[in-house]
C-alpha positions, 0 to 999 in steps of 0.5 A: 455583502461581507456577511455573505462573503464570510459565509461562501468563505465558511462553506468552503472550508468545511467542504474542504474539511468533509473531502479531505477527511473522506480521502485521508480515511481511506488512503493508504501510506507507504508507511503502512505498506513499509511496516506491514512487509518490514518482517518479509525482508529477512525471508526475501534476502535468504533463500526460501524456507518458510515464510514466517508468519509475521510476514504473512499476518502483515501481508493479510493485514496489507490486503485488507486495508487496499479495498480501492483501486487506489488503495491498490496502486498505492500499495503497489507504489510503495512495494515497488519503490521499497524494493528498488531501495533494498539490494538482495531481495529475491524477486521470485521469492517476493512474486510468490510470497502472496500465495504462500500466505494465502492471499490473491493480489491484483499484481505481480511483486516487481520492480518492473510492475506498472502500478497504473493497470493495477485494478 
């Protein structure tokens, strides 16, 4: 009895293991989100310009990485709270950063954006 005990005990933590890994695999985190756009900040405090291309090497690179819906909302999250926390940021700059850089994202960059409909 203890043996079989053991062994439902052994399954489930390697099941444990197998779907805990696959979630970290592909779950993005506002640490990737914060320093993919850390290089944004400067252009979206100013006034315009051209955007520099480090902020659009990280934006391509954000892009990439959120495949899944909930790579995406993740994503979304993490822009949208970052930006409530940074004061000066241009909202019109950030919602047109995307295209300026040649990249299509599912959302408009916003503190008002409801990440849940982000596809």
């Amino acid at each position: 009895m203890a043996s079989s005990m053991s062994l439902k005990l052994a399954c489930l933590v390697v099941l444990c293991l197998v779907v805990g890994a696959h979630l970290a695999e592909g779950a993005i985190t506002c640490g990737q989100v914060t320093s993919s756009l850390a290089p944004c900040i400067p252009y979206l405090k100013g006034s315009g310009g051209a955007v520099p291309p480090p902020c659009c090497n990280g934006i391509r690179a954000l892009n990439s990485a959120a495949q899944t819906t909930p790579d995406r909302q993740a994503a979304c999250n993490c822009i949208k709270s970052a930006s409530a926390s940074i004061t000066g940021i241009n909202y019109g700059l950030a919602s047109a950063l995307p295209g300026k850089c040649g990249v299509n994202i599912p959302y408009k960059i916003s503190p008002s954006t409801d990440c849940n409909s982000v596809r």
